[in-house]
C-alpha positions in Angstrom: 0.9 3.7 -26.6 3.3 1.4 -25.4 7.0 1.6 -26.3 8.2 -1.6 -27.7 11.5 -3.0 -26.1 14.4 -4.1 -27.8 17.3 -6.6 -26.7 19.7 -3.9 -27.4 17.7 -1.4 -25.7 19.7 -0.6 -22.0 18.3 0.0 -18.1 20.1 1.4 -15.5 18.4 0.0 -11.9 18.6 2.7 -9.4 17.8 2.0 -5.5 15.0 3.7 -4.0 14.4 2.4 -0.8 16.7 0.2 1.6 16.3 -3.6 0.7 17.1 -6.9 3.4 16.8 -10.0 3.9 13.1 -9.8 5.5 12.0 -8.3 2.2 13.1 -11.3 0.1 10.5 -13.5 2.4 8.0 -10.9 2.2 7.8 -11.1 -1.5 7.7 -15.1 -1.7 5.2 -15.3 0.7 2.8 -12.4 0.2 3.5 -11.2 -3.4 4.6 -14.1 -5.4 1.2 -15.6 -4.9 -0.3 -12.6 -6.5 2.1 -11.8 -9.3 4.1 -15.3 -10.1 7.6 -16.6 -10.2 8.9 -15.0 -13.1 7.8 -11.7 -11.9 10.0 -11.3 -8.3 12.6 -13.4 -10.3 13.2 -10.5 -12.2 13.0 -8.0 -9.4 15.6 -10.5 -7.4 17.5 -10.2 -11.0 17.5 -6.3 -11.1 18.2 -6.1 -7.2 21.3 -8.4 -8.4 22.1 -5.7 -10.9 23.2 -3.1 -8.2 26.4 -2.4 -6.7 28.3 -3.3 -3.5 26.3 -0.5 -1.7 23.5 -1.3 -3.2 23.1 2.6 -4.9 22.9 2.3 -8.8 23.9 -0.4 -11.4 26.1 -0.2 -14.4 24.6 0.2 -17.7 23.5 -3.5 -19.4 21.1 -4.8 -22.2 18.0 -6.0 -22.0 19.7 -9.0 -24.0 22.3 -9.9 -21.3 18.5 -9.5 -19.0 17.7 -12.2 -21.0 20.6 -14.5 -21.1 21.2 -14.6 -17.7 17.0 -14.9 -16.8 17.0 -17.7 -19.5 13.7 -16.1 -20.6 12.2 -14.6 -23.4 11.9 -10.8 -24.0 8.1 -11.2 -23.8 8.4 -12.5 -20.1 10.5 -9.8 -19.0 7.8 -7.0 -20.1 4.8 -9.0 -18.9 6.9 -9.5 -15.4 8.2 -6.1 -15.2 4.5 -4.6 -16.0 2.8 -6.8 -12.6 6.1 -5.2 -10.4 5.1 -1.5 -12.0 1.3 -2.7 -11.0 1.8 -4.1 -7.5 4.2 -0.9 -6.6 7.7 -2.6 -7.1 9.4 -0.7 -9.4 8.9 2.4 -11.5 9.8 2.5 -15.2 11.3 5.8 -17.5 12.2 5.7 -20.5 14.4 8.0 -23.0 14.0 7.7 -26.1 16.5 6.9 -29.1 18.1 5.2 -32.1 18.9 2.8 -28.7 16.2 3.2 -26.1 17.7 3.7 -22.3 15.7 2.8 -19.4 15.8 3.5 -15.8 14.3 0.8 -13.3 13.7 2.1 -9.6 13.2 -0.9 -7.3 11.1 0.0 -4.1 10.5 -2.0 -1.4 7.4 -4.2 -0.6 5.1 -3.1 2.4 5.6 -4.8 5.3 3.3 -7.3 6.1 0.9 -5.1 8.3 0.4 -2.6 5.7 0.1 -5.6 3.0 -2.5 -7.7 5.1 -4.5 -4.3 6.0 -4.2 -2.9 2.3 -8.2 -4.1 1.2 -6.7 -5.3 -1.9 -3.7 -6.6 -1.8 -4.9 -9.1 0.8 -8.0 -9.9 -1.0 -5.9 -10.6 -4.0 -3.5 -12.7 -1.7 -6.7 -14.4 -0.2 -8.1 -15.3 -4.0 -5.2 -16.9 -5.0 -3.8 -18.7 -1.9 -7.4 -20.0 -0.3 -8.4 -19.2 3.6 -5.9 -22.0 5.0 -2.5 -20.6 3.3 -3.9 -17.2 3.7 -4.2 -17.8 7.9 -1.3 -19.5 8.1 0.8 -16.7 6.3 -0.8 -14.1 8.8 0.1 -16.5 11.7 3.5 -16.3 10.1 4.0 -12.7 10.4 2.3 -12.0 13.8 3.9 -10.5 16.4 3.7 -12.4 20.2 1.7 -10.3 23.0 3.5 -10.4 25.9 1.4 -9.6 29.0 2.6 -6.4 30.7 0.2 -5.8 33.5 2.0 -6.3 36.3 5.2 -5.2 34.7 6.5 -1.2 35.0 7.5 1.3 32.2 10.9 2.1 33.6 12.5 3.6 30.2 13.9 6.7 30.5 13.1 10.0 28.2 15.9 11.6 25.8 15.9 14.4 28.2 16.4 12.1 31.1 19.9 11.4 29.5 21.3 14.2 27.4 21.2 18.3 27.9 21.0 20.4 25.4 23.7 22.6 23.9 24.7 26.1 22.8 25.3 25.3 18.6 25.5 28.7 16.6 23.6 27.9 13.6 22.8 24.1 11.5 20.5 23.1 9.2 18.9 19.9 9.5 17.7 19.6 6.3 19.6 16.2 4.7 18.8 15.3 1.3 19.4 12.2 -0.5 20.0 10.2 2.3 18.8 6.2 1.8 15.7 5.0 3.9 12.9 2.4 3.4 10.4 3.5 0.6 7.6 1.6 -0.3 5.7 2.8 -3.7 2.1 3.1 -3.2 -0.6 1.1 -5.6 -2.3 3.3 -8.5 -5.9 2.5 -9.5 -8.0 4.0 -11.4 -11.4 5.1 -9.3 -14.7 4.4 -10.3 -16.5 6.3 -8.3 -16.7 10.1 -7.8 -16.3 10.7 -4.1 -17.0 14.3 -3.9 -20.7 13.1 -4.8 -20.4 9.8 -2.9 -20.2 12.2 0.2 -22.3 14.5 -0.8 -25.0 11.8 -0.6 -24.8 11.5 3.2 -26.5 14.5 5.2 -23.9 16.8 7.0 -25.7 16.4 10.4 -24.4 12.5 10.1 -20.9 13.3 8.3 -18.4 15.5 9.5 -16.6 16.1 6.3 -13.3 17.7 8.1 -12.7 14.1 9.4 -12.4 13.0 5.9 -9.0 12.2 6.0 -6.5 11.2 2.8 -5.8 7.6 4.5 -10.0 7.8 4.9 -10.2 8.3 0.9 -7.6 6.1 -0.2 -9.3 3.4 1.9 -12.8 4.5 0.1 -11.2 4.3 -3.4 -9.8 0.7 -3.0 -12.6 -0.4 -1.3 -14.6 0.5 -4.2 -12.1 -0.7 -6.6 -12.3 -4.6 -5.2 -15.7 -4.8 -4.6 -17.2 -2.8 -7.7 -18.9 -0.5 -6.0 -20.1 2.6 -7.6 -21.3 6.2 -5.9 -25.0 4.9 -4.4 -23.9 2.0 -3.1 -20.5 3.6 -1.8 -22.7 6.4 0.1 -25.1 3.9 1.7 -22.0 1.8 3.0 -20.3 5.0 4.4 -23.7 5.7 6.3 -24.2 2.8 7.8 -20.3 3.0 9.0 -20.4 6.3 10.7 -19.6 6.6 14.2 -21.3 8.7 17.2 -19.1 10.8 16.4 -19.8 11.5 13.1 -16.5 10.0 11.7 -15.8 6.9 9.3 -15.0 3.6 11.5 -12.7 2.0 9.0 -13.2 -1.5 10.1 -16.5 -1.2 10.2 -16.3 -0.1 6.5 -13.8 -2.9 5.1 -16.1 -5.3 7.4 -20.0 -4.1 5.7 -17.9 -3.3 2.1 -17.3 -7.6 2.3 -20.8 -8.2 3.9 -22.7 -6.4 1.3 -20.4 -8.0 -1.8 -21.0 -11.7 -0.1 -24.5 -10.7 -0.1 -24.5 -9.9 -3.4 -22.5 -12.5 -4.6 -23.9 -16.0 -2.7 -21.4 -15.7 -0.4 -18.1 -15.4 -2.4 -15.4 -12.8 -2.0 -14.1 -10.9 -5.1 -11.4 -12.9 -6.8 -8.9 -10.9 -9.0 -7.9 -13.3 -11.6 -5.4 -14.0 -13.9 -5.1 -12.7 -17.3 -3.9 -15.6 -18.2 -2.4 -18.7 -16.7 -0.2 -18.3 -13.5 3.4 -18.3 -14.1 4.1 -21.3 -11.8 1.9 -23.5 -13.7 3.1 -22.7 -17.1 5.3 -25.3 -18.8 9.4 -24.2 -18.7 10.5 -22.3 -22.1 12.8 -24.6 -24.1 11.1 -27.4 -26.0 10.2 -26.3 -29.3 7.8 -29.0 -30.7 4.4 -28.1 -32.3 3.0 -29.3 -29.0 4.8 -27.3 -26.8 4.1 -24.3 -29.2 0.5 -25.1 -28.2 0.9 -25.2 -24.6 2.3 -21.7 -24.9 -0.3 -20.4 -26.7 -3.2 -22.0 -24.6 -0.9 -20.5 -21.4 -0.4 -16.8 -22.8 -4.0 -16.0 -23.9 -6.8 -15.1 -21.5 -9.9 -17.3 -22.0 -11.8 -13.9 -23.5 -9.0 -13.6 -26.2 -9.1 -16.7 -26.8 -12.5 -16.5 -27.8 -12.1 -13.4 -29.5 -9.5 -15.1 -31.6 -11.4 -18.2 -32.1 -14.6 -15.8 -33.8 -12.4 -14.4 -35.5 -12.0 -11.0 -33.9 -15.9 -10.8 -32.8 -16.7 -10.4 -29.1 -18.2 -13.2 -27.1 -21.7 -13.4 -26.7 -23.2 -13.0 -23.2 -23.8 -16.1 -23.1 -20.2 -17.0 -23.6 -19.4 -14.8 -21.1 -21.1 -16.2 -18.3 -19.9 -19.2 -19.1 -16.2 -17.7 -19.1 -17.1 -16.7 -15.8 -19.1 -19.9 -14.3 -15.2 -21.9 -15.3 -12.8 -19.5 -13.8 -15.0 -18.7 -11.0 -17.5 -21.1 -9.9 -15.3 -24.1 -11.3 -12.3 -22.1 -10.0 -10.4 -23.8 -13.4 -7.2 -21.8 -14.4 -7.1 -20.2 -17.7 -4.7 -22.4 -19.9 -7.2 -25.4 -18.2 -10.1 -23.0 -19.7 -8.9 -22.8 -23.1 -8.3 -26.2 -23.6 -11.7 -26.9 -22.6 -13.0 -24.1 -25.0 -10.7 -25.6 -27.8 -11.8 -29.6 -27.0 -15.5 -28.5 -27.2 -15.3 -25.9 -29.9 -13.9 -28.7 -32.4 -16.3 -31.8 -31.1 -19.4 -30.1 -30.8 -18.9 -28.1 -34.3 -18.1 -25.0 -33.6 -20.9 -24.6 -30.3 -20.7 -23.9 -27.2 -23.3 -25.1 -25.2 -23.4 -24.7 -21.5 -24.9 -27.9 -19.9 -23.0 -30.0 -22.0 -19.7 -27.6 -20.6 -20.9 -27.6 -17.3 -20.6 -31.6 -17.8 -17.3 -31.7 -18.6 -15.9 -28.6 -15.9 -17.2 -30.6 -13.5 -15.1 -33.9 -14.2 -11.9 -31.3 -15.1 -12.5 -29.9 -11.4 -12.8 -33.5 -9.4 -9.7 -34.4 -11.5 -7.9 -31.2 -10.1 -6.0 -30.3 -13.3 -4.1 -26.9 -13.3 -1.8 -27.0 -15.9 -2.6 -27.0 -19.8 -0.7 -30.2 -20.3 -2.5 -31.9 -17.7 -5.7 -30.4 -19.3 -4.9 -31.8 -22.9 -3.9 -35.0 -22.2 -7.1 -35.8 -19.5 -9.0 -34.7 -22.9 -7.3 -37.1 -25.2 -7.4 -39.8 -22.5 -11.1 -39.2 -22.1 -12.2 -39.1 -25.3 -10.2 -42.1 -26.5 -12.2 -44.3 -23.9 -15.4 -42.3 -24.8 -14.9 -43.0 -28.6 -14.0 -47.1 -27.6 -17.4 -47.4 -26.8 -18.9 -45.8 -29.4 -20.7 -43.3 -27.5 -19.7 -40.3 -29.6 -20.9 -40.6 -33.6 -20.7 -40.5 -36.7 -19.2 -37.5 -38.8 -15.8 -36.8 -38.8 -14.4 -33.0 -38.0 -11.6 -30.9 -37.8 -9.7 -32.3 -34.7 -7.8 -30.2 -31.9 -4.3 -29.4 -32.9 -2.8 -31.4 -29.9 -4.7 -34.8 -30.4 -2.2 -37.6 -31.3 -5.2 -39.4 -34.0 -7.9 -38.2 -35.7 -11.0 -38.3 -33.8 -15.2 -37.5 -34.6 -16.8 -34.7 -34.5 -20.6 -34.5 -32.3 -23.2 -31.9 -32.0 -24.4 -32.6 -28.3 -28.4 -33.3 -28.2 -29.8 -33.7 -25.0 -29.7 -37.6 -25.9 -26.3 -37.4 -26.1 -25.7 -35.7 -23.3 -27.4 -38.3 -21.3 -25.4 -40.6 -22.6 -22.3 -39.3 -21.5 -23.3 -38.5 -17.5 -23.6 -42.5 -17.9 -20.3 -42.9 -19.1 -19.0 -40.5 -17.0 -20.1 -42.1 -14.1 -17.4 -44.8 -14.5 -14.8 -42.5 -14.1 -15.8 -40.8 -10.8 
């Protein structure tokens, strides 16, 4: 159970690792794609927290946090919970009449270990698309200088210095600062004691198995959704002459096989809910912008959920969650207002072709934030209802319409009717 925060609750931020310059691009470029704005803001915030030698802050509220963040308490969890995800920071509690808690900052991996992390970079490559994501890489390489007809001329420690007659030191130094980079934790799906067991020993020497060998298995089955059979097969049909576990060749036939699957599309790791760089800034207060928040901080499936009034979507709701945020590629403020506009015209129904109609005019019309989304939808029904193409009975209108509009059931008629219309406005 999760410990709910307080303004007056206090953190201490404590300095694990050694932090630069070159980490601040490293998160804009490789993580902030993945987690959003607000969530390396408030790492750059705690970072700001820390003393002259960068060591350990003072003691401060979560309320000053939010003062000098300009941001809502709510913000600050949801941000701080995608740093503790991603391998940012750590989180302790102790618990009290006035909760304290202790934030330890780490740094990010550098961009080898982040572009070579199976998913991290998939994540990056989902939310980016293949040009930013090849630019970023061409970014970070490093140039290859030709040394062929060049000569290693460096000289050895020994070379230089002797060695000396010392009567006793210990070389054990604790506590000392250094780069530290927190790993990801994910929850396995698969078994791999079993996944292994699946491949005959004469093809598999298990000694080889090393810990960066499973770690590598585990997140690879993590991003692609692979369970034990399929895992097995994929290790097989990666094993070397001899008998060990060519890790390219892994990552290369784990993405083959899911593309296979899959028509040709790489795993995308969504949002929960709308990215923070498309929401609209906090501060306005009226009943609209109350909206927009609410279509912005619910995931399309809770938004169902709440719109059933706590029952679970159907499957056939589901795939058609899934054919808007994926085949569409529609972000999920942009999904709910679609759900909401059709949910109130088309009493209460939700009935895919007719959906499919309207995603596909949403996607040509490139909308991406929810303000965008609702007004397109007013717009477009306005010149929809001026021509008298959509009847007769009038309903329960969406919250955010500025006048009161009719309600339809869509009959294949009707929908007919509207790919004419439509047409006008391609």
């Amino acid at each position: 159970m999760k410990e709910k925060l307080l303004p007056a609750d206090t953190f201490i931020v404590i300095n694990k690792t050694v932090l630069n310059d070159q980490d601040r691009k490293i998160l804009t470029m490789l993580y902030q794609p993945i987690i959003g704005a607000n969530a390396i803001s408030l790492f750059f915030s705690l970072w700001s927290y820390l003393d002259k030698l960068e060591l350990m802050s003072i003691e401060c509220t979560h309320h000053h946090l939010m003062t000098s963040m300009r941001t809502k308490l709510e913000s600050i969890i949801e941000s701080r919970e995608k740093l503790e995800a991603i391998g940012l920071i750590r989180t302790y509690i102790k618990k009290d009449n006035i909760n304290n808690y202790i934030y330890e900052l780490y740094s990010p991996l550098n961009p080898y270990d982040f572009l070579n992390n199976p998913i991290l970079s998939v994540s990056l490559y989902s939310n980016v698309g293949k040009i930013e994501f090849e630019k970023i890489k061409e970014y970070f390489k490093t140039p290859r200088i030709n040394l062929k007809d060049y000569e290693d001329i460096s000289c050895n420690f020994s070379d230089v210095f002797e060695s000396t007659n010392i009567s006793s030191f210990d070389n054990m130094v604790e506590d000392i600062k250094r780069i530290n980079a927190n790993k990801l934790s994910i929850v396995s799906k698969i078994d791999l004691e079993n996944t292994l067991s699946l491949i005959p020993e004469e093809m598999l020497n298990i000694r080889s198995i090393t810990k960066d060998i499973k770690d590598l298995i585990y997140k690879l089955s993590f991003i692609y959704n692979l369970d034990d059979d399929q895992m097995s097969e994929l290790v097989r049909n990666s094993l070397t002459e001899k008998k060990t576990i060519d890790k390219q060749l892994l990552r290369n036939n784990c993405s083959k096989y899911y593309q296979f699957e899959n028509s040709g599309k790489l795993p995308s790791i969504v949002y929960r809910n709308q990215p923070e760089y498309l929401r609209k800034p906090i501060g306005d207060t009226s009943n609209k912008a109350r909206m927009i928040y609410q279509f912005e901080t619910t995931s399309p499936y809770d938004f169902l959920i709440n719109k059933h009034g706590g029952n679970t979507p159907t499957k056939n709701e589901y795939s058609i969650l899934e054919y808007l945020l994926i085949d569409m590629n529609l972000k999920p403020g942009v999904v709910n207002v679609l759900l909401d506009y059709v949910l109130k015209i088309n009493n209460n129904k939700l009935v895919k072709n007719y959906i499919e109609l309207i995603a596909e005019q949403w996607s040509r019309a490139k909308l991406e934030t929810v303000e965008d989304a609702m007004n397109f939808a007013e717009k477009e029904y306005k010149k929809s209802h001026n021509k008298k193409t959509i009847t007769k009975k009038v309903e329960e209108k969406p919250e955010w319409f500025g006048k009161e509009i009719q309600d339809t059931k869509a009959t294949d008629k009707e929908i007919n009717e509207m790919k004419e219309l439509l047409k006008e406005y391609q």
